[in-house]
C-alpha positions in Angstrom: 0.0 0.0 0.0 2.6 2.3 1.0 4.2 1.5 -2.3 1.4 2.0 -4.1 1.0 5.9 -2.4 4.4 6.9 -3.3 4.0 5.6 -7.2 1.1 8.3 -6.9 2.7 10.6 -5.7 5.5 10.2 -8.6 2.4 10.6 -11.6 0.2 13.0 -10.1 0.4 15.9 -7.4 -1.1 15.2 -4.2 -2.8 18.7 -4.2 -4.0 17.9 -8.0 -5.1 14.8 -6.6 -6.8 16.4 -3.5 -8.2 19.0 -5.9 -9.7 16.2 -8.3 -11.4 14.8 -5.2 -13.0 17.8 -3.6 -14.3 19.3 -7.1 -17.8 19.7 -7.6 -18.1 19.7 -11.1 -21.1 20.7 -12.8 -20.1 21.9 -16.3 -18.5 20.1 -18.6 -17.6 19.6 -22.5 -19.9 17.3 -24.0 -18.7 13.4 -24.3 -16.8 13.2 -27.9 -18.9 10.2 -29.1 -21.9 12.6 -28.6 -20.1 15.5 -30.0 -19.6 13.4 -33.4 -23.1 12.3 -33.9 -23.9 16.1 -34.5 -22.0 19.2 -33.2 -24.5 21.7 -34.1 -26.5 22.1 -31.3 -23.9 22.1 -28.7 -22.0 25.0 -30.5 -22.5 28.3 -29.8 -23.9 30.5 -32.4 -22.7 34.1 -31.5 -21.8 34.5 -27.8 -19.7 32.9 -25.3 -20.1 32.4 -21.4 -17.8 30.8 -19.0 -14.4 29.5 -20.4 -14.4 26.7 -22.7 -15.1 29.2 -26.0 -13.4 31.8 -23.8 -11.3 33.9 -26.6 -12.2 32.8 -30.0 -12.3 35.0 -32.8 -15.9 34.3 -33.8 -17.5 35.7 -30.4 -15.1 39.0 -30.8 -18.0 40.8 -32.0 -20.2 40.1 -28.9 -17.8 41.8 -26.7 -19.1 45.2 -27.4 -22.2 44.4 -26.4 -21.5 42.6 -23.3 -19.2 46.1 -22.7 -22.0 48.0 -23.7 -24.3 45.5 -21.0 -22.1 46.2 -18.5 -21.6 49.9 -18.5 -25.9 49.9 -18.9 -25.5 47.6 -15.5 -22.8 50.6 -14.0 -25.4 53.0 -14.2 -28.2 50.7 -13.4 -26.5 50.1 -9.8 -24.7 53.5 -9.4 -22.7 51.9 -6.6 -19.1 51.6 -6.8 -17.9 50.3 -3.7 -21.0 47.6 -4.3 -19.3 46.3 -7.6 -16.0 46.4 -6.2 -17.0 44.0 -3.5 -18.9 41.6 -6.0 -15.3 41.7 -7.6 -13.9 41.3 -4.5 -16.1 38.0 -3.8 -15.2 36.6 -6.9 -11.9 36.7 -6.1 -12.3 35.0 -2.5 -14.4 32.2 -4.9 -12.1 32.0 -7.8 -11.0 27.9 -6.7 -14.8 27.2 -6.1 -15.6 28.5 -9.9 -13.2 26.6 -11.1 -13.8 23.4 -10.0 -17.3 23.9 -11.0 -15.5 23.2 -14.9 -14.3 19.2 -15.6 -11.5 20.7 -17.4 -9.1 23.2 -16.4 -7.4 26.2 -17.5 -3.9 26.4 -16.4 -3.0 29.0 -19.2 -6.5 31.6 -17.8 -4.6 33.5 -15.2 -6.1 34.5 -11.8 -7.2 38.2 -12.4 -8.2 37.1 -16.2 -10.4 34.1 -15.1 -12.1 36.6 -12.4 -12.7 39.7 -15.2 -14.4 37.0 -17.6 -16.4 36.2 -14.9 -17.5 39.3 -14.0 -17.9 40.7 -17.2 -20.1 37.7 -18.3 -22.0 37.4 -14.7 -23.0 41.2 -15.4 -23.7 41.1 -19.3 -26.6 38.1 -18.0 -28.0 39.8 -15.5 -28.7 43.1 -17.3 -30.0 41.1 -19.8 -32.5 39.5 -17.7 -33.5 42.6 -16.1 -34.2 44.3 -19.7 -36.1 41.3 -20.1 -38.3 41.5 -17.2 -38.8 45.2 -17.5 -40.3 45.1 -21.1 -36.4 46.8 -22.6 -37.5 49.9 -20.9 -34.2 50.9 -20.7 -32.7 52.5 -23.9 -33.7 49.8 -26.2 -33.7 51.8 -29.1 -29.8 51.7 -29.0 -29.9 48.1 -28.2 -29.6 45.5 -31.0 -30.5 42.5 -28.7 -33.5 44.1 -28.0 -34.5 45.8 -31.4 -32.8 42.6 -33.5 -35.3 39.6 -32.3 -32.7 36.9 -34.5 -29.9 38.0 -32.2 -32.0 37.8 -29.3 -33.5 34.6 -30.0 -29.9 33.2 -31.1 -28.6 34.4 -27.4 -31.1 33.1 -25.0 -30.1 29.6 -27.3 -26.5 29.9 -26.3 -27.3 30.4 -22.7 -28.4 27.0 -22.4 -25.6 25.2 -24.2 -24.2 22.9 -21.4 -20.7 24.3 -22.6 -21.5 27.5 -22.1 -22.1 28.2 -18.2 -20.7 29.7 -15.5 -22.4 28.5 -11.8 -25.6 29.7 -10.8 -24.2 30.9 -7.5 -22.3 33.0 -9.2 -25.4 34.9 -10.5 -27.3 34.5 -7.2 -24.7 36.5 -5.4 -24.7 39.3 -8.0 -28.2 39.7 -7.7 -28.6 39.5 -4.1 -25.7 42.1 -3.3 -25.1 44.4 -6.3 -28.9 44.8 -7.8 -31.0 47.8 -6.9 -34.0 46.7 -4.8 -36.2 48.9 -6.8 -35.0 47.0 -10.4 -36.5 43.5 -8.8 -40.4 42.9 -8.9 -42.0 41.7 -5.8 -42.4 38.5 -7.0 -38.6 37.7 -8.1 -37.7 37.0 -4.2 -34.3 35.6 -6.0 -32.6 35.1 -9.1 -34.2 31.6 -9.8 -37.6 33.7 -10.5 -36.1 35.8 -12.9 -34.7 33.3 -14.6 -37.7 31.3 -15.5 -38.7 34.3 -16.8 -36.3 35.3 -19.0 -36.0 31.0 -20.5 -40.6 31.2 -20.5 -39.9 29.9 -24.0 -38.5 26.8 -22.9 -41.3 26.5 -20.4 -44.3 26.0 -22.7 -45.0 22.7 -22.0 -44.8 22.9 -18.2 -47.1 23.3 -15.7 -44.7 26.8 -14.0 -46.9 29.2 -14.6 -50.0 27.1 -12.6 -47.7 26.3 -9.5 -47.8 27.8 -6.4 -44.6 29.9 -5.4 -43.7 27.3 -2.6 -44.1 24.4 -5.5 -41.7 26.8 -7.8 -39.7 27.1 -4.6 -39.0 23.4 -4.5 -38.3 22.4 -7.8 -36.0 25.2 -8.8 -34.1 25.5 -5.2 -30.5 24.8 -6.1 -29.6 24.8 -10.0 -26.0 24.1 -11.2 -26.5 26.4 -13.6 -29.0 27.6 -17.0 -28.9 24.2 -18.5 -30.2 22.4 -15.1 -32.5 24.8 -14.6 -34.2 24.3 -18.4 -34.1 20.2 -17.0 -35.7 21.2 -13.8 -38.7 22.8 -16.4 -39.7 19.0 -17.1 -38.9 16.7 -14.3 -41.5 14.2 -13.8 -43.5 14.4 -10.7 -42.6 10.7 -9.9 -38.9 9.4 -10.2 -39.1 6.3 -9.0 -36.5 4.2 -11.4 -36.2 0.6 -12.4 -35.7 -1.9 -15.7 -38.2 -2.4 -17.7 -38.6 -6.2 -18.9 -39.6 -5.7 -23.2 -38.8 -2.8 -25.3 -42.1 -0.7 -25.8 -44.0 -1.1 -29.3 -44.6 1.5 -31.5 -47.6 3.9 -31.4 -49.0 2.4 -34.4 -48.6 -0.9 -32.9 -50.3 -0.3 -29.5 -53.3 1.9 -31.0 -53.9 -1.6 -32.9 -54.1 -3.2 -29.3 -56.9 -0.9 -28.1 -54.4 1.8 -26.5 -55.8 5.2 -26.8 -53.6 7.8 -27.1 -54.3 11.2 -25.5 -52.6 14.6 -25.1 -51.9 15.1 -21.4 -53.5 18.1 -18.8 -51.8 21.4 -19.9 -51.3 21.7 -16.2 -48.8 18.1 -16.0 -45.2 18.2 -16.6 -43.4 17.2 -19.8 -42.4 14.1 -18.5 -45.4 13.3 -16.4 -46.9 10.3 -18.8 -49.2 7.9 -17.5 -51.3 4.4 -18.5 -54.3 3.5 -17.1 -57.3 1.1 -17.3 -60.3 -0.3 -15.1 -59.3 -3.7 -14.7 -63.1 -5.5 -15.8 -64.4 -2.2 -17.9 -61.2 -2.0 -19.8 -62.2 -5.4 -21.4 -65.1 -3.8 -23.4 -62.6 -1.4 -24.9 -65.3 -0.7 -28.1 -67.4 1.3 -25.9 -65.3 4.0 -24.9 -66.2 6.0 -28.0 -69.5 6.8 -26.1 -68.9 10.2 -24.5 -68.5 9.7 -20.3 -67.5 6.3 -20.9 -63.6 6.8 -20.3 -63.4 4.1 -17.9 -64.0 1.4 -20.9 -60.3 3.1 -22.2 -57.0 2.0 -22.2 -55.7 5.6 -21.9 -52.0 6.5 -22.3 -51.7 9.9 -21.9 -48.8 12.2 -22.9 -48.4 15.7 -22.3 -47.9 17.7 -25.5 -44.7 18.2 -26.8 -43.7 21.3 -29.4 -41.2 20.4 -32.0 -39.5 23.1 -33.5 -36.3 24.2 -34.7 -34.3 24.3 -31.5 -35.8 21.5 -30.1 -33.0 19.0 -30.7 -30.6 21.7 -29.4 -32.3 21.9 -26.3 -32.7 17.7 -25.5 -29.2 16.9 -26.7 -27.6 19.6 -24.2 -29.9 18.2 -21.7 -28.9 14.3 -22.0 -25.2 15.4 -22.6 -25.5 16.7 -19.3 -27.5 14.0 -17.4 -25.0 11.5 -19.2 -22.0 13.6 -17.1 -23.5 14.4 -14.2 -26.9 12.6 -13.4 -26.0 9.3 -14.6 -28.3 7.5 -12.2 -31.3 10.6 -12.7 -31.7 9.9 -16.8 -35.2 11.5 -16.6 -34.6 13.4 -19.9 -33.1 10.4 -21.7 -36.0 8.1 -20.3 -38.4 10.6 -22.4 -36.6 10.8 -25.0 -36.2 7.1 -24.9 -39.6 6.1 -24.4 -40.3 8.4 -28.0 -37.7 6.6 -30.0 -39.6 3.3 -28.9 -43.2 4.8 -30.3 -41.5 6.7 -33.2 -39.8 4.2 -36.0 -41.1 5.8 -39.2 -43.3 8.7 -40.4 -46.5 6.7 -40.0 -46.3 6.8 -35.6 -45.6 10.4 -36.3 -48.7 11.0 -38.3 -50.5 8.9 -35.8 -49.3 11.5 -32.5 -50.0 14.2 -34.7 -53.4 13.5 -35.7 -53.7 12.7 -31.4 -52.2 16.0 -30.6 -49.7 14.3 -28.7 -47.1 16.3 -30.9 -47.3 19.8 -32.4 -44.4 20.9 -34.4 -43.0 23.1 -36.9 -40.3 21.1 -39.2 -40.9 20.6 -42.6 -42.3 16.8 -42.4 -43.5 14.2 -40.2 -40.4 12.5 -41.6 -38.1 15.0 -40.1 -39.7 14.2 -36.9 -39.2 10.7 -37.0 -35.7 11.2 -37.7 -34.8 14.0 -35.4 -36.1 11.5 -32.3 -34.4 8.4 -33.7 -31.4 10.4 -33.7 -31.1 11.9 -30.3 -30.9 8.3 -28.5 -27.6 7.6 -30.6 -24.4 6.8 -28.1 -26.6 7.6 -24.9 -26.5 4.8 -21.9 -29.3 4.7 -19.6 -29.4 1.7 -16.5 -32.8 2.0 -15.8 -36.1 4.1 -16.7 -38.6 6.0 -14.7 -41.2 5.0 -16.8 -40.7 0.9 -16.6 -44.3 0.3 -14.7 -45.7 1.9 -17.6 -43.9 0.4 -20.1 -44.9 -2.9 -18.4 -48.0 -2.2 -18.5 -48.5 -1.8 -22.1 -46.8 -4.5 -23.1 -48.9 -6.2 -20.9 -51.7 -4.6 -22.5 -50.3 -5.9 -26.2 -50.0 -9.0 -26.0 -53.4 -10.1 -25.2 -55.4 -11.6 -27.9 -58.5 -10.3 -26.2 -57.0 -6.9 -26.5 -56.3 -7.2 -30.0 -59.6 -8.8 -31.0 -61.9 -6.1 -29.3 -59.4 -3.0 -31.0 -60.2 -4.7 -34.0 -63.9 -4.7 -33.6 -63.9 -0.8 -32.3 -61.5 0.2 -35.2 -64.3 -1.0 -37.7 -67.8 -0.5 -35.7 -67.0 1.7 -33.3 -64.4 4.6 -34.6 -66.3 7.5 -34.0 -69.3 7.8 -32.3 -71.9 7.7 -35.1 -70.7 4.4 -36.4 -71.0 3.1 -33.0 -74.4 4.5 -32.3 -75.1 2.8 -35.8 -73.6 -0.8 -35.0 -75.3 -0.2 -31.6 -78.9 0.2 -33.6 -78.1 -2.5 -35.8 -77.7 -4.7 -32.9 -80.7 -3.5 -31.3 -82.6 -4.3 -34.7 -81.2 -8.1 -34.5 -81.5 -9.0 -31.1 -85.2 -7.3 -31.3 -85.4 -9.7 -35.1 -84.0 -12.3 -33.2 -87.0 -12.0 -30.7 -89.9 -11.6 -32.8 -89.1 -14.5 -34.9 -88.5 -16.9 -31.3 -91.8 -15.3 -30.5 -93.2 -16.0 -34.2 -91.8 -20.0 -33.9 -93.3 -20.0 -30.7 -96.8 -19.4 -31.9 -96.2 -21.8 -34.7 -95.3 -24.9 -33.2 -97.0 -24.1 -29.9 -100.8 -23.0 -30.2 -101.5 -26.2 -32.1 -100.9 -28.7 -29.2 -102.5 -26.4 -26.8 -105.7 -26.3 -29.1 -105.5 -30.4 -28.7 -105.1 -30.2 -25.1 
């Protein structure tokens, strides 16, 4: 053992090594076999943050503006020895910032590393505040504000997983250095005005119908912009486990009886759930009656909006549950769970037509193979949606199942073919009748008139 110690001590630096343990890393550059897959959406477009695109020639141009930002912030506060103390703390947190980053900067000197930080820290938070004020401050000389492309393309690079610096970092700025008078009453901290400033993100979610103490709890302690965009769609449940088949595809269970339906407006991105009435769920045809929803198999799905930065947005988020929640995969369990119902443009068409999915791209194709594409390279152990997955398998492979699909796909689709095959039956159990009655008369009153 003791041999062992000094060998380590011959590769590596005991304070490195110390260092390496202690870190509490939360940004990082994304995995390489990810990266190659597509490096698009984890690139930034026109602005860097933090210090992995630190310095490169393409985000030169940004740097007037976040100069510009942060002599607009100077005024804003109109407190020097207030700034100087913010600098001052950064300082005293340098180490902590650092580790924040997997990989290190030996060549970003002390007093560089802390103005980047500063400068960047500032340039964000008089954004946000522009934001939340409706760019009542001099936005007719701002091109972020006036330029919605550059806008857009900016709150897109704040949640590249790359492109962070540490959420405490921004917490401290707006707790010590920001006017009381620039925060609204209900931005009690930073978090608040963040969710305002990424509401585009949040369409799906159920934020804006939560209570403040709900908000509280799900967006207490964020790493940083790219958690906090996760935190918009975390399931209410997380319960994790293994799932024993690999789901079919929507197609596939719809021809089983499933019924597909887009989820409360209120629930959570990720909140999807399956349920039937054990006995009632048997007589599947009649759950085209209306108030007859216990007959169903129901699988419902909150909808999801597909547009042109969607894939940006899930592969930053699975590149960073793959680093850092390896054993919380919530995001790649969704986006899982859609590659198993999406294999061609068909189940696409089929979600669409439910209103499960809404989106902008050019075809259903293009849907089909933007979600068959973001699973590629990503390792998951387990799922948070395994009980429901079980469950529909289940569901699948019961001839029963199959059989009475069958019979509602052709007599009971809608509800005027069903109240027609329901007539029709009426009609032959009534025919049915009268002619027992008719044989009856027949073949009976005869013997009774010889009695």
């Amino acid at each position: 053992m003791a041999h062992a110690n000094e060998m380590v001590k011959h590769v590596i630096d005991i304070g490195e090594l110390q260092e390496l343990r202690l870190s509490q890393r939360s940004i990082y550059k994304v995995p390489h076999n990810l990266r190659k897959v597509k490096e698009e959406p984890y690139t930034p477009q026109c602005i860097s943050i933090g210090p992995i695109h630190f310095n490169k020639q393409e985000f030169m141009p940004m740097q007037e503006h976040k100069l510009r930002y942060f002599q607009f912030f100077w005024n804003r506060v109109s407190n020097e020895q207030a700034m100087m103390n913010y600098k001052d703390y950064l300082k005293t947190k340098e180490r902590e910032i650092r580790q924040c980053y997997a990989e290190k900067f030996p060549d970003m000197a002390n007093e560089k590393f802390v103005d980047m930080m500063l400068l960047d820290a500032v340039f964000i938070m008089e954004l946000f505040l522009r934001n939340c004020h409706n760019n009542s401050f001099g936005e007719s000389d701002d091109l972020i504000l006036t330029q919605s492309w550059l806008g857009r393309n900016i709150t897109r690079d704040l949640i590249l997983l790359e492109n962070q610096i540490p959420f405490f970092v921004l917490q401290k700025l707006y707790d010590n250095v920001v006017p009381d008078e620039n925060k609204k009453k209900e931005h009690t901290c930073f978090v608040h005005l963040a969710i305002e400033y990424f509401a585009f993100y949040d369409n799906q979610t159920c934020s804006s119908h939560e209570s403040d103490e709900t908000k509280k709890d799900r967006f207490e302690e964020p790493k940083h912009f790219t958690d906090l965009i996760r935190c918009f769609y975390l399931p209410t449940e997380r319960e994790s486990g293994c799932a024993r088949h690999v789901l079919r595809t929507a197609t596939k269970l719809h021809e089983s009886g499933v019924c597909f339906e887009k989820g409360d407006v209120k629930r959570r991105l990720l909140d999807i759930t399956f349920e039937k009435t054990p006995i009632l769920s048997l007589f599947l045809c009649f759950g085209c009656f209306p108030y007859l929803d216990h007959f169903k198999a129901r699988f419902r799905i909150p909808q999801l909006k597909l547009d042109h930065t969607t894939e940006c947005v899930f592969r930053n988020l699975i590149a960073f549950e793959q680093c850092h929640y390896p054993e919380k995969p919530y995001i790649c369990n969704y986006v899982s769970l859609l590659d198993s119902l999406i294999h061609t443009k068909l189940d696409v068409e089929f979600l669409v037509e439910k209103e499960v999915i809404v989106h902008e791209l050019g075809s259903d194709k293009e849907v089909a193979t933007l979600v068959n594409g973001l699973c590629k390279h990503v390792v998951t152990n387990s799922t948070s949606y395994y009980e429901t997955i079980n469950k529909l398998n289940e569901h699948y492979v019961s001839n029963w199942n199959h059989t009475v699909a069958a019979l509602r796909l052709v007599y009971f689709k809608d509800l005027w073919r069903a109240s027609s095959t329901v007539v029709g039956i009426a009609v032959l159990v009534f025919a049915v009748f009268q002619f027992l009655r008719l044989v009856g008369v027949v073949f009976y009153s005869p013997r009774m008139s010889k009695m």
